[in-house]
C-alpha positions as CSV (number, residue, x, y, z in Angstrom):
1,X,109.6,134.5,88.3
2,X,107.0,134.5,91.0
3,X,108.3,136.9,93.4
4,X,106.7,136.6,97.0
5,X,107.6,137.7,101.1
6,X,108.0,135.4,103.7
7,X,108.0,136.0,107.8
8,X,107.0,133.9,110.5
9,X,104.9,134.4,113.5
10,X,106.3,133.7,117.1
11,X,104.0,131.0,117.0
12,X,105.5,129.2,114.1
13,X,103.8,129.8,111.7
14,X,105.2,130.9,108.2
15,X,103.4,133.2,106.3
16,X,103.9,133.8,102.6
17,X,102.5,137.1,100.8
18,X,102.4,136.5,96.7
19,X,101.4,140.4,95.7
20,X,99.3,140.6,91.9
21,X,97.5,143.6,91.4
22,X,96.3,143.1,88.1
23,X,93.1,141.2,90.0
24,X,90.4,142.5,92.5
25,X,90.8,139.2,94.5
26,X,92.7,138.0,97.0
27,X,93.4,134.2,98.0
28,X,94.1,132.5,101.3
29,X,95.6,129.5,101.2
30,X,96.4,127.7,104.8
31,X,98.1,124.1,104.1
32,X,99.3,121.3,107.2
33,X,101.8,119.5,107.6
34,X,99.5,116.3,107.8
35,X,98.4,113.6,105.4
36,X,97.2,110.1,105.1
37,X,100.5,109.0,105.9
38,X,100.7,110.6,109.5
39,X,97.9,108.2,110.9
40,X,98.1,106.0,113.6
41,X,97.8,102.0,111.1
42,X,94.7,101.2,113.2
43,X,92.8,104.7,113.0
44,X,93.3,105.7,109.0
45,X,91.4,108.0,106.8
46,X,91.4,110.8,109.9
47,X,93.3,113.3,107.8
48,X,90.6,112.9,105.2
49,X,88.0,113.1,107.5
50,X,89.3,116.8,109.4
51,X,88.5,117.8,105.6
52,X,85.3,117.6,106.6
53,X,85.1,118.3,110.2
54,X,86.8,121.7,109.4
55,X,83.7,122.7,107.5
56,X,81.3,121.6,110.6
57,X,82.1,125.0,112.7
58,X,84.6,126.1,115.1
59,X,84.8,127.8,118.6
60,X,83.1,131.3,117.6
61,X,81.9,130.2,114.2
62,X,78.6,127.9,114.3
63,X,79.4,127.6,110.0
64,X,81.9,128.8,107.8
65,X,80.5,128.5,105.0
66,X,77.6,131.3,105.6
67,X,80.0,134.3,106.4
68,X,82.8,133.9,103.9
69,X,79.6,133.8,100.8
70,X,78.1,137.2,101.9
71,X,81.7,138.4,101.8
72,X,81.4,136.9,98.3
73,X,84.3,134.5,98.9
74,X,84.1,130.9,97.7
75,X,86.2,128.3,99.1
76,X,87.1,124.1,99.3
77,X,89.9,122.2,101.0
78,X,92.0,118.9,99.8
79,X,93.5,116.0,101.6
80,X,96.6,113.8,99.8
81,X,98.9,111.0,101.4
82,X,101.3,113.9,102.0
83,X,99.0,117.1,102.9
84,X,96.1,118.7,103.8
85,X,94.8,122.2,102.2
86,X,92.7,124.6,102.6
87,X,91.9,127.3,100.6
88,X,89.3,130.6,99.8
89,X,89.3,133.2,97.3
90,X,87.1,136.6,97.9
91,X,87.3,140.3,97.1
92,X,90.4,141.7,98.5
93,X,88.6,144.3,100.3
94,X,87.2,141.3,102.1
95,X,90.0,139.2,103.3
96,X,89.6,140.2,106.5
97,X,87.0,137.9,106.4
98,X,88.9,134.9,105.5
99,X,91.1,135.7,108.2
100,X,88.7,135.4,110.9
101,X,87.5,132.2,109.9
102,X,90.7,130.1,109.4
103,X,92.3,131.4,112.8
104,X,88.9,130.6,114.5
105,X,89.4,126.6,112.8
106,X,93.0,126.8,114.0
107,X,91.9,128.2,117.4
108,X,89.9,125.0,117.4
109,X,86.8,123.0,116.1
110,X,83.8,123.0,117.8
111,X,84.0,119.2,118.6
112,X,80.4,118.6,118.3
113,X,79.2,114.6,118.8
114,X,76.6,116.0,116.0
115,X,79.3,117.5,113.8
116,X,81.3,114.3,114.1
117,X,78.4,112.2,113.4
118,X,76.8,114.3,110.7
119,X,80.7,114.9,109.0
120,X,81.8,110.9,110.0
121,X,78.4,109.9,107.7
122,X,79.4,111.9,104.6
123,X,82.7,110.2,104.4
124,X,81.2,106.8,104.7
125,X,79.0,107.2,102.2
126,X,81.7,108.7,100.0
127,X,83.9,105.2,100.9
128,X,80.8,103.3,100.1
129,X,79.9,105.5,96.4
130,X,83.5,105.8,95.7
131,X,85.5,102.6,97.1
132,X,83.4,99.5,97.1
133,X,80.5,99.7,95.0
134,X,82.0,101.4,92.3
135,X,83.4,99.5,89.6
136,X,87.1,99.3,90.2
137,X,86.8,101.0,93.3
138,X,89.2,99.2,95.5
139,X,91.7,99.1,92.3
140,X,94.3,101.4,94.4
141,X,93.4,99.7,97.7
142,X,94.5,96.2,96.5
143,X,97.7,98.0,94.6
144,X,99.2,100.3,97.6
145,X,98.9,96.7,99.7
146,X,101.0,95.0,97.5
147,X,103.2,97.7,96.5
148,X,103.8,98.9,100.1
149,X,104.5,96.5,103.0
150,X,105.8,98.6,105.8
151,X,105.3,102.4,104.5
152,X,101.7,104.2,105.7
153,X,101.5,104.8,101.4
154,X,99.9,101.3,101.6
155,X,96.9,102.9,102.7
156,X,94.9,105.7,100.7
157,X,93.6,108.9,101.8
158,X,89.9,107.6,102.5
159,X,91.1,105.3,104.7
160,X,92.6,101.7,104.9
161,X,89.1,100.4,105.8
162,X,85.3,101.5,106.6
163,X,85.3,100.8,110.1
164,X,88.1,103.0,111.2
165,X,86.1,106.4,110.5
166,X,82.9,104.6,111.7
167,X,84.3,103.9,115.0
168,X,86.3,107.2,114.9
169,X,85.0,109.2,118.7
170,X,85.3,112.7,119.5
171,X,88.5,111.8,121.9
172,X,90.2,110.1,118.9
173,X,89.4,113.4,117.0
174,X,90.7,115.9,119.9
175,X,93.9,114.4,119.8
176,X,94.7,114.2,116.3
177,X,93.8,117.5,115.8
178,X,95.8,119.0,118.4
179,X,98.8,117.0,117.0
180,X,98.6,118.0,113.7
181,X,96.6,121.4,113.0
182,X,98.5,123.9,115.2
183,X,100.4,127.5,114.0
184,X,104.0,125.7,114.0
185,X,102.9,122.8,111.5
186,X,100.9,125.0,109.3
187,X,101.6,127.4,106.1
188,X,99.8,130.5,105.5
189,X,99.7,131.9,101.8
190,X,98.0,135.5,101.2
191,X,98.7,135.9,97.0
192,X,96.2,138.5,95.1
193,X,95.4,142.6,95.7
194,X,97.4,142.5,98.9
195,X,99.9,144.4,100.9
196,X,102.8,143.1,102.6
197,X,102.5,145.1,105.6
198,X,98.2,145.2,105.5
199,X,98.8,140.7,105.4
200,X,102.0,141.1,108.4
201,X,99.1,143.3,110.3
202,X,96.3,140.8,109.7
203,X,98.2,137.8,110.0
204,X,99.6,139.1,113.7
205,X,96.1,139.9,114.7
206,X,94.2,136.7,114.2
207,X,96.9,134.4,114.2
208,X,99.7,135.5,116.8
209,X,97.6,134.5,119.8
210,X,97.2,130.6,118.8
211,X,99.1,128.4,121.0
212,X,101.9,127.1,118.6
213,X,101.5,123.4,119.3
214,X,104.3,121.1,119.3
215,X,106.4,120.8,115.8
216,X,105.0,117.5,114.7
217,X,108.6,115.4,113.8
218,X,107.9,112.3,111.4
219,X,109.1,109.7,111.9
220,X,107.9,107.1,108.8
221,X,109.2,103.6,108.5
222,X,111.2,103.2,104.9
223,X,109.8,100.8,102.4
224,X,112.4,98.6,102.1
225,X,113.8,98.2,98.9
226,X,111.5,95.1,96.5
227,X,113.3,92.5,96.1
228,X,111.0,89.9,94.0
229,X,108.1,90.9,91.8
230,X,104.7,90.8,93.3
231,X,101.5,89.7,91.3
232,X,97.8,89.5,92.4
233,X,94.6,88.8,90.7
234,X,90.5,90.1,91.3
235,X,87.5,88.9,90.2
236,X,84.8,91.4,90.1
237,X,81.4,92.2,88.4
238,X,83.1,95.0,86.3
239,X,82.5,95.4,82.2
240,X,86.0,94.9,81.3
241,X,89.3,93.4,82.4
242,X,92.0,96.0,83.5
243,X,95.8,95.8,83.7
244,X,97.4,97.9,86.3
245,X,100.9,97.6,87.0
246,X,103.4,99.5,89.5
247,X,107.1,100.3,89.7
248,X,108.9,102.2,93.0
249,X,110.5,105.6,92.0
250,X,112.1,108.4,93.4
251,X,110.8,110.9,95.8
252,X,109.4,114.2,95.3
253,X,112.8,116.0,95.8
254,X,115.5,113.4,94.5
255,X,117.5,113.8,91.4
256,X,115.5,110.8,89.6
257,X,112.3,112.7,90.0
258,X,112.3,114.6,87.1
259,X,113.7,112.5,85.1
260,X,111.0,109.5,85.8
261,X,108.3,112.5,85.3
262,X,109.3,113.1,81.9
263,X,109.9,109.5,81.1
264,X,106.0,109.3,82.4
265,X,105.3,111.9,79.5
266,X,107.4,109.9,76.8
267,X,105.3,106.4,77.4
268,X,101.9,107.7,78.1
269,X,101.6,111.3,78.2
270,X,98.4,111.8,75.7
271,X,98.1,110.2,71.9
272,X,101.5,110.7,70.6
273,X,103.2,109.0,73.2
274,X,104.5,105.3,73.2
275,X,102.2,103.5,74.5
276,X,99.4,104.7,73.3
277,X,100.2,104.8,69.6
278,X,101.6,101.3,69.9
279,X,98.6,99.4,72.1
280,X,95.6,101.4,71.8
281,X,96.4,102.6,68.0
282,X,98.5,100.3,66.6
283,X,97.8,96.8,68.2
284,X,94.3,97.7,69.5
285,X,95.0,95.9,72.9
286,X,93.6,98.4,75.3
287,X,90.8,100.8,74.6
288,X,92.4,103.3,77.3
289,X,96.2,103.8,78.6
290,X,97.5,105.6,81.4
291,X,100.6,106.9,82.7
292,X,101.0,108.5,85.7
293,X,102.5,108.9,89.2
294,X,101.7,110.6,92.1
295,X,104.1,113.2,92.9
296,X,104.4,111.7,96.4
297,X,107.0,113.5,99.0
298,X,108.2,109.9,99.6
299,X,109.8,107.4,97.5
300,X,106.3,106.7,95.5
301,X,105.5,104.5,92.4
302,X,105.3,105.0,89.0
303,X,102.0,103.1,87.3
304,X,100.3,101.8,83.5
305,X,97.2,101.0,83.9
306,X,94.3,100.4,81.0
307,X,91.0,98.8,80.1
308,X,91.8,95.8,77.9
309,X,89.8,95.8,74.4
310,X,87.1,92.6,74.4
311,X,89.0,89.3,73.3
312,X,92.7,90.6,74.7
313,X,93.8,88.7,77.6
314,X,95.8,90.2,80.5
315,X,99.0,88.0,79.9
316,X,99.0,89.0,76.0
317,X,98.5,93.1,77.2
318,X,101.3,92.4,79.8
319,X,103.8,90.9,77.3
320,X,103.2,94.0,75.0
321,X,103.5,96.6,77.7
322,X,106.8,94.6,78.6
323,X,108.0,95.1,74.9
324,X,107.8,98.4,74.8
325,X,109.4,98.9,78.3
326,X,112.2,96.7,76.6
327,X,112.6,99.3,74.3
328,X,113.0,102.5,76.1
329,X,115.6,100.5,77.9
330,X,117.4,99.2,75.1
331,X,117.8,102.4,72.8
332,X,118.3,105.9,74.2
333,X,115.5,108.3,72.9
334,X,116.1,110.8,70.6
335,X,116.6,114.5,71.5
336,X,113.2,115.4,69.6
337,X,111.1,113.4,71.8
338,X,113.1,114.4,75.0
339,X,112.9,118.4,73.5
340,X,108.8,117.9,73.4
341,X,108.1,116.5,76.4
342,X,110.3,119.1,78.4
343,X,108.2,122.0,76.6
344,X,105.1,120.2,77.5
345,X,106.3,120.1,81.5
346,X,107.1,123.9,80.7
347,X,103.5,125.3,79.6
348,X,102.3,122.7,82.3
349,X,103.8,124.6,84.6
350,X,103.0,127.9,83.3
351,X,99.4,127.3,82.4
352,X,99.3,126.3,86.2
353,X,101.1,129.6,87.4
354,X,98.5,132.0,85.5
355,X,96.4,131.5,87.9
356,X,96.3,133.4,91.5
357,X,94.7,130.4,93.2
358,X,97.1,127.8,91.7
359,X,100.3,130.7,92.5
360,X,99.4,130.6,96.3
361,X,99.0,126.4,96.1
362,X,101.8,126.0,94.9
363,X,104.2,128.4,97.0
364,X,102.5,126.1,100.3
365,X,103.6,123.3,98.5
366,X,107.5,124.0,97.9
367,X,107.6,125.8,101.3
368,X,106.1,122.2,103.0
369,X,108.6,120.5,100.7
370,X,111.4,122.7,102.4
371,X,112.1,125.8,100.0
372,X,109.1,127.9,98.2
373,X,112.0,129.1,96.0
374,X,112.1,125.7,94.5
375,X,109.0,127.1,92.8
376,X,111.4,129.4,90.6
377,X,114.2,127.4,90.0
378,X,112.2,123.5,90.0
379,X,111.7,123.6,86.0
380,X,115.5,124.0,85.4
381,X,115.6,120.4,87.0
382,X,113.4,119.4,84.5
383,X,115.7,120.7,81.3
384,X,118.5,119.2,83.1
385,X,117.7,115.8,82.5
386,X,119.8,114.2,79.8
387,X,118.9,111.7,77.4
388,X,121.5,109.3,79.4
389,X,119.6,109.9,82.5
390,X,116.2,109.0,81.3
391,X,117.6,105.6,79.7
392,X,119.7,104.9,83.1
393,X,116.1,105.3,85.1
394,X,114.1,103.7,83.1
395,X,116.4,100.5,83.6
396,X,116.4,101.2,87.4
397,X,112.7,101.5,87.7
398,X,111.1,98.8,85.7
399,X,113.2,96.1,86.8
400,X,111.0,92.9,87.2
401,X,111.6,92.6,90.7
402,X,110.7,96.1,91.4
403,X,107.4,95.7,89.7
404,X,103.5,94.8,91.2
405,X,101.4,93.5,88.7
406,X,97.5,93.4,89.4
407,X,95.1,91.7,86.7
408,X,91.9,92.4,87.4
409,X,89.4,89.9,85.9
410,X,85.8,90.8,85.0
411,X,83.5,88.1,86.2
């Protein structure tokens, strides 16, 4: 039970104090209400690139950086589809410290045409390192496209394309941030060596004079439900073929959530699961196989992908991931293999809870999902799920016409 305060400013902005004094640090964690998929279709990857430009100085603060390391404070930020994050840990007789600095990025950024240039460089050589020269770089670029027509999921967080960020101006930038990064749209976690009433002080004092902003309202356009499956092939100069293939699933917050994340675990949640004893093990067809989704807010899509082993064509890996699909399908699983993945998701989730810095993360997290309580009572959800339920989803999801099926050929 992670036990926590919650009050918000007159400004908007919720604050949430996590109190553990059994450490001598304290972490602040500031999340927004702003992702990848909040970007105007012609100017993407500008959630990903305030990651960046929040590190290139504010109004008072030339770097921020500098300060917060002779306070002995450490610190990093992360941008998703669905969120951005920031976050610092430092001695607790310190935060005072990391107070300063995040109001002062809230107040506003410097807007420097060096910042933007310098910070707009870094993130196109990161595209460059990450997305087109690399090997299978563009993997989940060519898959979002033809998994997603309408929702902005079809693009990822780096952006849809190069020249967006490299034509990105300091006007674009103004207005984006103004939109998105202001007191009513953001969610402030203090967790560590803290006092409720010290954090209500602090958080009044360098926070409570921010304009609020307007509430940013989203309005998305639904993904309309696939009606015919969708295949594409690539040729590249890569050492092996892969298979990746994708199915639409629940979103973060429906019933079928949990039970399409431990059906996730029973195919391809490390070596004793399905498909890895049957195609990597057993019929040698892939030297790699992974399961996964993406724990998106929105409806988001459920994925296999692997390396094929030298000799295996795609159409023969495809036909024996199908088979074993077929299976789960067919015949329910048994309450063993349901039992173990359930306590897996259950030291997952503690494992991930011992730590301050994950604690704080994840109370943002369910409180921008609509209820940090969900944090105490999500893993319930989890042994809830029946073996009924995960048979029932796994014939919903990996239908043939909800499925987009990517070969990717080495040249």
């Amino acid at each position: 039970m992670i036990e926590y305060n919650r009050f918000v400013l007159d400004n908007g902005l919720r604050v949430l104090v996590h109190e553990d004094h059994s450490t001598p640090m304290a972490v602040v964690n500031l999340m927004y209400d702003v992702g990848a998929r909040d970007e105007n279709p012609a100017k993407t990857g500008f959630a990903h690139l305030f990651e960046h430009l929040m590190f290139g100085g504010s109004v008072h603060i030339p770097n921020y950086d500098e300060p917060l390391q002779r306070a002995g404070g450490e610190n990093n930020a992360y941008t998703t589809n669905d969120l951005t994050n920031y976050y610092c840990q430092l001695p607790a007789e310190n935060i005072e410290t990391a107070f300063w600095l995040e109001s002062d990025r809230m107040l506003s950024l410097a807007f420097g045409a060096k910042s933007l240039s310098v910070q707009k460089k870094v993130v196109i050589e990161e595209f460059k390192e990450h997305y087109i020269n690399k090997p299978y770089g563009d993997v989940w670029h060519k898959m979002r496209e033809l998994a997603y027509k309408v929702h902005p999921y079809r693009w990822m967080t780096i952006g849809k394309e190069l020249s967006h960020v490299e034509n990105a101006n300091i006007d674009d930038v103004k207005a984006f941030f103004f939109k998105h990064y202001r007191p009513v749209n953001a969610i402030l976690v203090v967790a560590g060596h803290v006092q409720l009433e010290k954090i209500k002080q602090l958080a009044e004092k360098w926070f409570g004079d921010i304009p609020m902003g307007e509430k940013y309202e989203r309005h998305l356009p639904a993904e309309p439900q696939q009606t015919e499956a969708r295949r594409s092939e690539v040729y590249a100069k890569v050492p092996v073929d892969a298979f990746i293939k994708t199915w639409h699933m629940d979103a973060r917050l429906d019933k079928g959530y949990y039970a399409t994340e431990l059906l996730t675990e029973i195919l391809g949640g490390g070596g004793s699961s399905r498909l890895y004893q049957a195609l990597v093990k057993e019929q040698k067809l892939f030297s790699g196989l992974d399961v996964h989704h993406f724990g998106s807010t929105d409806k988001g899509l459920l994925a296999i992908e692997g390396r094929l082993v030298n000799g295996i064509t795609l159409e023969a890996a495809e036909k024996a991931v199908d088979e074993e699909l077929e299976k789960i399908q067919a015949l329910p699983v048994n309450e063993a293999e349901l039992q173990k993945v359930k306590n897996k998701t259950e030291s997952m989730i503690a494992f991930e809870d011992m730590s301050v810095m994950n604690r704080a993360n994840s109370l943002a997290t369910y409180e921008l999902l609509g209820d940090a309580e969900l944090m105490n009572t999500e893993l319930q959800k989890y042994q809830d799920v029946t073996i009924a339920e995960i048979q029932q989803y796994s014939r919903e999801i990996f239908r043939k016409e909800n499925s987009n099926t990517l070969f990717y050929h080495s040249k």
